[in-house]
C-alpha positions in Angstrom: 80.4 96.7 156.5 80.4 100.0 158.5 78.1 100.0 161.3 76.3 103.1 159.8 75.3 101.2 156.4 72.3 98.4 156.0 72.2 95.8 152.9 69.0 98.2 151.8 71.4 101.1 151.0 70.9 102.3 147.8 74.6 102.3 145.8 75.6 102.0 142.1 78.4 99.5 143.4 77.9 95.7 143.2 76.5 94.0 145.8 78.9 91.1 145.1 82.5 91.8 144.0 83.3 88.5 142.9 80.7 88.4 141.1 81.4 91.5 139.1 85.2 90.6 138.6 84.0 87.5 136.6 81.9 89.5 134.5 84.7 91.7 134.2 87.0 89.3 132.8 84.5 88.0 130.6 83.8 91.0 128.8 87.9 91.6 128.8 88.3 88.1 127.1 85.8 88.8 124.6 87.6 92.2 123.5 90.9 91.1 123.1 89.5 87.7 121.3 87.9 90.7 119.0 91.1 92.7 118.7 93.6 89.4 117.9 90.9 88.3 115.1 91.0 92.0 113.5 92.4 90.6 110.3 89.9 87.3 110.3 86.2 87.4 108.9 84.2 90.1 106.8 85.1 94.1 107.5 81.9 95.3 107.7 78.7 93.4 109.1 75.1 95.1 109.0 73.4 95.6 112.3 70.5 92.5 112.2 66.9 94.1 112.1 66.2 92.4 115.9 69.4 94.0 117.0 68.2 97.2 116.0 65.2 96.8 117.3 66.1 95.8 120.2 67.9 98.8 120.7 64.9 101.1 120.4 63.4 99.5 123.6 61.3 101.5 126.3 63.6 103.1 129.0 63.9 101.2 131.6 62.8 101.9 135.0 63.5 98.4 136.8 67.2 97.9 135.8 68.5 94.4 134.1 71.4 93.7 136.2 74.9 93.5 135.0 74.9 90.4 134.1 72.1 90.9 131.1 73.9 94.2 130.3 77.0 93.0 129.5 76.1 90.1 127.3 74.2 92.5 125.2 77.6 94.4 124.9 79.5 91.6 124.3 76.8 90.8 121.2 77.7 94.7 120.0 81.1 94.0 119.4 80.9 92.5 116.1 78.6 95.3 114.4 81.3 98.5 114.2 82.4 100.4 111.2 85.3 97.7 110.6 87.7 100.0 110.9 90.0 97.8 113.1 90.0 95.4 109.8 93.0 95.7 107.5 90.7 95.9 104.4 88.7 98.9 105.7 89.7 102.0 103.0 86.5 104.0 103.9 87.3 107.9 104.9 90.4 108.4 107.1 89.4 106.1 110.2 92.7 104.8 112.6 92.6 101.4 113.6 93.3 101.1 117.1 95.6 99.1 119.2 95.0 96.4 121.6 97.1 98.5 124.2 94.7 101.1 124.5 92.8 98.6 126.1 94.9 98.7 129.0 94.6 102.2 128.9 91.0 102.9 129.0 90.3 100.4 131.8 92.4 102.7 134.0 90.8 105.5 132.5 87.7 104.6 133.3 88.4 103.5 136.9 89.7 106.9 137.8 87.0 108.8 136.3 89.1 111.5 135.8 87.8 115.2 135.2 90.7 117.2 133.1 89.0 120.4 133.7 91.4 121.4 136.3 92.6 121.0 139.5 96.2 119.1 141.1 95.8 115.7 140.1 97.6 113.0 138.6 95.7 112.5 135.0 96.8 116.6 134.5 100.6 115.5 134.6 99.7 112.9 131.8 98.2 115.4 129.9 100.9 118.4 130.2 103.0 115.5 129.4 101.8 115.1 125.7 101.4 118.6 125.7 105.2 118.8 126.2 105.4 115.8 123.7 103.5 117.5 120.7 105.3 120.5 121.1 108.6 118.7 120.8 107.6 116.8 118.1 106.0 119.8 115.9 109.2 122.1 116.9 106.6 124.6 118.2 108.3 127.1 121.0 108.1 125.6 124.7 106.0 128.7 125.6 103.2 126.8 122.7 100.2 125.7 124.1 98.0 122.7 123.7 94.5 121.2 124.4 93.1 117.8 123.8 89.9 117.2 122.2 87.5 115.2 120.9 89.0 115.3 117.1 90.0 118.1 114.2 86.7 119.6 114.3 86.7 121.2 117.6 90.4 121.9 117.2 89.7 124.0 114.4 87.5 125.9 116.3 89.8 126.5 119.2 92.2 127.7 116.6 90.4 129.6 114.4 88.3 131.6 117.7 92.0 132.6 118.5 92.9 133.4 115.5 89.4 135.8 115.4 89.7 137.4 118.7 93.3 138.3 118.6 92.3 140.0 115.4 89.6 142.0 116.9 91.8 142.7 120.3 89.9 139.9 122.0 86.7 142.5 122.1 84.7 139.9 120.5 84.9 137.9 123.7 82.3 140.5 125.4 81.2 142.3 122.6 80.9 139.7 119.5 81.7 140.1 115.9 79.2 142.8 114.9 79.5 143.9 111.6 83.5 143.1 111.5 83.9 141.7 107.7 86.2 139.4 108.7 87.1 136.4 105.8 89.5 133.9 105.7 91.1 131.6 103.0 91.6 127.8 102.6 91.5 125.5 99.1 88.9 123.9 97.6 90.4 120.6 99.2 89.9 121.4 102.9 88.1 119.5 104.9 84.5 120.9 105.8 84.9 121.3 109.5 86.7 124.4 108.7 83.5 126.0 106.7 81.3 124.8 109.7 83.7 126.5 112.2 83.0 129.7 110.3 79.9 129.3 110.9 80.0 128.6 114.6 82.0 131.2 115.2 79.4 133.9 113.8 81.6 135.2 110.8 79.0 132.9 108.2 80.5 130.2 106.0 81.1 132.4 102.9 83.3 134.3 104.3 85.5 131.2 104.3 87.0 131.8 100.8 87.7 128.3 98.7 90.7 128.9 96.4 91.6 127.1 93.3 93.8 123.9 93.4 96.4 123.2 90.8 97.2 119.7 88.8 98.7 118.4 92.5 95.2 119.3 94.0 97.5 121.8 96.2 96.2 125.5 97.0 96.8 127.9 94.2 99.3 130.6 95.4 98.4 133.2 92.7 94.7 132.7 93.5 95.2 132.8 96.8 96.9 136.5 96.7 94.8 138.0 94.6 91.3 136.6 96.4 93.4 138.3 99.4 94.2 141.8 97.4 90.8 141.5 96.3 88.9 141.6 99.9 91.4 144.3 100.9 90.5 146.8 98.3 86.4 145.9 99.1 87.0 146.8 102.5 87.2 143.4 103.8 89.3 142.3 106.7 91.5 139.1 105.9 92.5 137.4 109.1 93.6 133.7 108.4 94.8 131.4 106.1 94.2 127.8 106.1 96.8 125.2 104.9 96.2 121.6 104.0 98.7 118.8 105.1 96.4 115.9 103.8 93.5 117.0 101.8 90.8 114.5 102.4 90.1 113.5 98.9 93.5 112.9 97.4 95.9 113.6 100.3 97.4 116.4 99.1 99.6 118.5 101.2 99.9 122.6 100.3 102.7 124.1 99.6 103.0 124.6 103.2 106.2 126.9 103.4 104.5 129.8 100.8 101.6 129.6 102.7 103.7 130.6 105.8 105.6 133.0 104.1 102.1 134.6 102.7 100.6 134.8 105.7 103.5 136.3 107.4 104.1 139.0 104.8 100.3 139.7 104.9 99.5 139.6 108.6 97.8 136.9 108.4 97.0 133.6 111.1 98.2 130.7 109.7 96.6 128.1 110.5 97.2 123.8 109.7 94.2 121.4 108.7 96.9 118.3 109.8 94.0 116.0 111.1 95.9 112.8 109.3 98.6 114.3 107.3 100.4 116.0 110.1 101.6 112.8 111.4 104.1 112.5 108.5 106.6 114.7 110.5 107.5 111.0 111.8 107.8 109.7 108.2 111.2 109.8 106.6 109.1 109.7 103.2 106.9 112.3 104.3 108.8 114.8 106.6 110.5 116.8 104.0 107.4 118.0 102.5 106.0 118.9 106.0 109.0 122.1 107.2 106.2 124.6 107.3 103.9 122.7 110.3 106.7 124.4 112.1 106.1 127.8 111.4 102.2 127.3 111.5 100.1 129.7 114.6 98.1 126.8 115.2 97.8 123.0 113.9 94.9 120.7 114.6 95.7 117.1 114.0 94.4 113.7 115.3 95.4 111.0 117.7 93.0 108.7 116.8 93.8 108.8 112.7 97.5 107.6 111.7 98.9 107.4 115.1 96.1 104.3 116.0 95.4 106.1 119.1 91.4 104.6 120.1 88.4 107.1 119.7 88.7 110.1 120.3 91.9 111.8 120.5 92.4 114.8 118.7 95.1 118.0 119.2 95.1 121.5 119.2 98.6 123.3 119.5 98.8 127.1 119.3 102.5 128.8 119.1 101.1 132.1 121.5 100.0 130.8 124.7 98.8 134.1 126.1 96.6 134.7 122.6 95.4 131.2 123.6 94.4 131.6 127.1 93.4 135.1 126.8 90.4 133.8 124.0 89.0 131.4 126.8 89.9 132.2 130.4 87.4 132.8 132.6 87.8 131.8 136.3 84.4 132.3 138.2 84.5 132.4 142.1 84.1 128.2 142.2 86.9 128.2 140.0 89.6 130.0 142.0 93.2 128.9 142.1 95.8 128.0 144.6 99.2 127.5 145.4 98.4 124.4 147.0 96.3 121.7 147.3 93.4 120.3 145.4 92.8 124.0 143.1 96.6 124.0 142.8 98.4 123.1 139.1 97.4 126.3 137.4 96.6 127.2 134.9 94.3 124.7 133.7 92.9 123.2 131.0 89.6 124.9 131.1 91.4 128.0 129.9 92.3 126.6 126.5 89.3 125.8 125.2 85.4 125.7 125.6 85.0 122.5 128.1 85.3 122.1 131.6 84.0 118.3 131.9 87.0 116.3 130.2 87.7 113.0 130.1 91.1 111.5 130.7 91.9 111.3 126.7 95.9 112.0 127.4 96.6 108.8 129.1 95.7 106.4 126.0 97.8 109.0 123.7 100.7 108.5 126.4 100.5 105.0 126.8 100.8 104.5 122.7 103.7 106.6 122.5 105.6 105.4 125.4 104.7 101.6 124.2 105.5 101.6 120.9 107.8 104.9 120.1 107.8 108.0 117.5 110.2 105.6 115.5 107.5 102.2 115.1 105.1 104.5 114.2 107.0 106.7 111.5 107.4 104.0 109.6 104.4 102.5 109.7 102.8 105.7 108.2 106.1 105.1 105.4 104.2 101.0 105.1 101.0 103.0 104.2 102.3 105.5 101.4 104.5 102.6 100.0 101.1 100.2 99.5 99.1 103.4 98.2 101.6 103.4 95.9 101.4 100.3 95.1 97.9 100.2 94.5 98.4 102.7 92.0 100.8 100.9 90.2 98.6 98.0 90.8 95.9 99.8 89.1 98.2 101.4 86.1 98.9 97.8 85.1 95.6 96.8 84.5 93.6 97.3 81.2 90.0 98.0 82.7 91.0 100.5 85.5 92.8 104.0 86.0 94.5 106.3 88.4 92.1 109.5 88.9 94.7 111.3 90.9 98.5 111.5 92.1 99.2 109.4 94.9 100.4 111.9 97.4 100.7 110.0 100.7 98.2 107.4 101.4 95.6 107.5 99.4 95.1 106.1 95.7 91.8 107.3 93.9 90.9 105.0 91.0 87.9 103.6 89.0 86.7 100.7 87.0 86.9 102.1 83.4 85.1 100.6 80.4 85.4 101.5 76.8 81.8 101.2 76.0 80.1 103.1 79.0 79.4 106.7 79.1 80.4 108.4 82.2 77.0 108.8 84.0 76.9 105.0 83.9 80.7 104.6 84.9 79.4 106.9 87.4 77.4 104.6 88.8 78.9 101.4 88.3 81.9 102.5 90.6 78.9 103.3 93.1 77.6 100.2 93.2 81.4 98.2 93.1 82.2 100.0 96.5 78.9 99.0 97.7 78.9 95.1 96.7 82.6 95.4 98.3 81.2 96.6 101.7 78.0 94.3 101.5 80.1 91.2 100.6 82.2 92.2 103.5 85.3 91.8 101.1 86.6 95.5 101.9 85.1 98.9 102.7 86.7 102.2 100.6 84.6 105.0 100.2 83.9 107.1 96.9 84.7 110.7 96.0 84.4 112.8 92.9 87.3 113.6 90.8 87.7 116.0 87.9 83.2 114.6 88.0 84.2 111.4 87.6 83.2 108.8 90.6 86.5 107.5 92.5 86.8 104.3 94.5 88.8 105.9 97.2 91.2 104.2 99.2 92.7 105.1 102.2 94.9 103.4 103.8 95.8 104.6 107.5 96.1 100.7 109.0 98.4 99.4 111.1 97.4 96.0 110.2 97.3 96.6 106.3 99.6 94.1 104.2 100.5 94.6 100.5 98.3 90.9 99.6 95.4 93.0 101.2 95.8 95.3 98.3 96.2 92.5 95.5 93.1 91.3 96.7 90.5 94.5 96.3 92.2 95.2 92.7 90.8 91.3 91.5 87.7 91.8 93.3 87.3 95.2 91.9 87.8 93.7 88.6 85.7 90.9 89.3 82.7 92.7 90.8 83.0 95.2 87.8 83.2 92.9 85.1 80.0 91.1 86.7 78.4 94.3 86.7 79.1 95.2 83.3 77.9 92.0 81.9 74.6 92.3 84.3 74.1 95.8 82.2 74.8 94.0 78.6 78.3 94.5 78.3 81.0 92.3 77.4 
């Protein structure tokens, strides 16, 4: 102990090291005994009522030692969404590896800011900077930030895409009364809507064009909703493609859209949150050329490529229209050449944040453990077994295929001859429901065409083709059960 330091000095470290490393391992142990069982037991478990309650207790003023704290993290770990489970379909949730493990206890012992500055953790990240470039065949003079998910990318993306349009006045002088609009299909995710809004140009000026049969963006629509705010006076700025449409999976016709926006001035901008991660997929790539040619993408880590919560992407072709929309380098925040304020420019100027954590370094270390190749065709596993879920589903006489089967994601329903749709409505309600509460699987339900899918996405790593045998019989078990409960045979 230095001579300068008492046992009654306050610190946040523990006072005995041994200690701590035991408790340490412990907690370790239990996490990787959670991760090696992810294909054992139900998918999801309800919180207990004590458990909740115990998490609304008084803050505490006297702590409880590490010891207490990390059992009652240890009893957490069985009470997520499931989504590490092989049978969770819900939304478009990744599943994690037990690598990133690894990953996030370095993470979390250098405590990394990724603000700025000339440190280790920045190489990482200009590292999969580099990477994502590469592997979107963007220009090396791109640029790229990452975040917390697709939501705050499209903001990045969209607030370049705004203030290059107004000459970057907006930074200092806002919007005003600029009657900016933008286009997207009716399929988009809502994060783009809600980064209308955010960015002061108002959610209706988000314009949601027509799909066709493929639930892709309808190119006539789309040019004459565009010739139609031209000759009001309106200024169109941006177009929004699709490469995975949340409901059905759809990907736009991604190559028109670039040409459109090209032709009419227009940013073009990629909603690729899941679907952009085909580009590794010999199944998918083909229908993906026009990511390529795209001003900005915003995509997610932590969806098909199993990255761990969060990891999400922003990549913009013009790096000075990038940095220009958020640089701002107060006095505290000067550069050097050298030492600690060196590595410029930095990551502050790409985005909205200064406090980041080290997110690059699980993204690296899943990449460079498993490869671009492993995890192409694992994405190719999860459109062959949503195809073969529809097929699945064809084949039988009590349910039906609500939409095409684009990539990884089969929309279907219990059908019965002698229910009207209301009721079919609800009785593909409560199937999803008795799947999740008997812990059998947990899909998720959309509307198609007003009818209520049982939606099934399938972005697992874990996922096997028996998984899917077994939620078609217990969809036809727990519907036929139903059906009988309401006096049908």
């Amino acid at each position: 102990m230095d001579a300068s330091q008492t046992p009654a000095d306050p610190s946040l470290d523990p006072g005995d090291w041994r200690e701590f490393r035991t408790l340490a391992h412990k907690m370790l142990d239990a996490a990787v005994d959670k991760m090696e069982a992810a294909r054992q037991g139900r998918v999801w478990n309800e919180v207990p009522p004590e458990m909740k309650q115990s998490l609304q207790a008084e803050l505490p003023i006297d702590g409880h030692g590490l010891a207490a704290t990390q059992q009652r993290i240890e009893a957490l770990l069985p009470y997520g969404i499931g989504n590490t489970h092989p049978r969770f379909f819900g939304w478009v949730h990744g599943s994690g590896t037990p690598g990133n493990l690894i990953a996030e206890i370095a993470v979390a012992a250098m405590n990394a800011n990724l603000g700025g500055r000339d440190h280790g953790a920045m190489y990482v990240e200009k590292q999969v900077v580099k990477w994502c470039r590469e592997l979107f065949e963007f220009p090396e003079t791109a640029s790229g930030l990452i975040v917390s998910g697709t939501s705050i990318a499209t903001v990045i993306a969209l607030k370049v895409a705004r203030d290059r349009c107004l000459d970057f006045t907006s930074r200092t002088e806002g919007v005003g009364g600029a009657p900016l609009v933008g286009y997207t299909s009716t399929q988009t995710h809502s994060c783009v809507a809600r980064a209308f809004d955010i960015l002061g140009l108002g959610a209706n000026a988000l314009r949601k064009i027509p799909v066709d049969e493929r639930f892709q963006i309808d190119m006539e629509a789309l040019k004459t909703a565009i010739a139609t705010d031209r000759t009001e006076g309106r200024t169109p700025f941006a177009v929004i493609g699709t490469a995975g449409a949340v409901n059905v999976g759809a990907i736009d016709d991604l190559e028109a859209i670039a040409d459109l926006a090209a032709q009419e001035g227009l940013w073009f901008h990629v909603d690729g949150a899941f679907g952009a991660s085909g580009v590794l997929s010999d199944r998918l790539r083909p229908r993906l050329t026009g990511l390529k040619r795209a001003d900005s993408l915003a995509f997610d880590f932590h969806k098909w490529l199993h990255v761990n919560y969060d990891a999400g992407f922003v990549l913009v072709r013009s790096e000075e229209a990038h940095r220009r929309t958020f640089s701002d380098r107060p006095d505290y925040l000067k550069g050097a050449d050298r030492g600690l304020a060196a590595g410029n420019p930095w990551p502050v100027e790409y985005g909205p944040e200064l406090s980041r954590g080290f997110r690059a370094l699980k993204i690296w270390a899943q990449l460079n453990e498993h490869g671009t190749d492993k995890l192409g065709r694992l994405i190719t596993r999860n459109c062959e077994q949503a195809a073969y879920l529809a097929e699945q589903v064809a084949a039988r006489p009590n349910m039906e295929v609500l939409a095409p089967v684009a990539m990884n994601i089969c929309c279907f329903r219990y059908a019965h001859p002698e229910l009207t749709s209301p009721e079919l409505n609800r009785l593909n309600e409560e199937i999803v429901i008795q799947l999740q509460l008997q812990g059998i699987a947990a899909p998720s339900t959309t509307i198609i065409h007003d009818n209520t899918a049982i939606r099934v996405n399938i972005t697992n790593h874990r996922t096997r083709f028996e998984d899917l045998d077994l939620l078609v019989r217990e969809v036809g078990r727990i519907g036929a059960t139903l059906a009988a409960e309401a006096g049908q045979s």
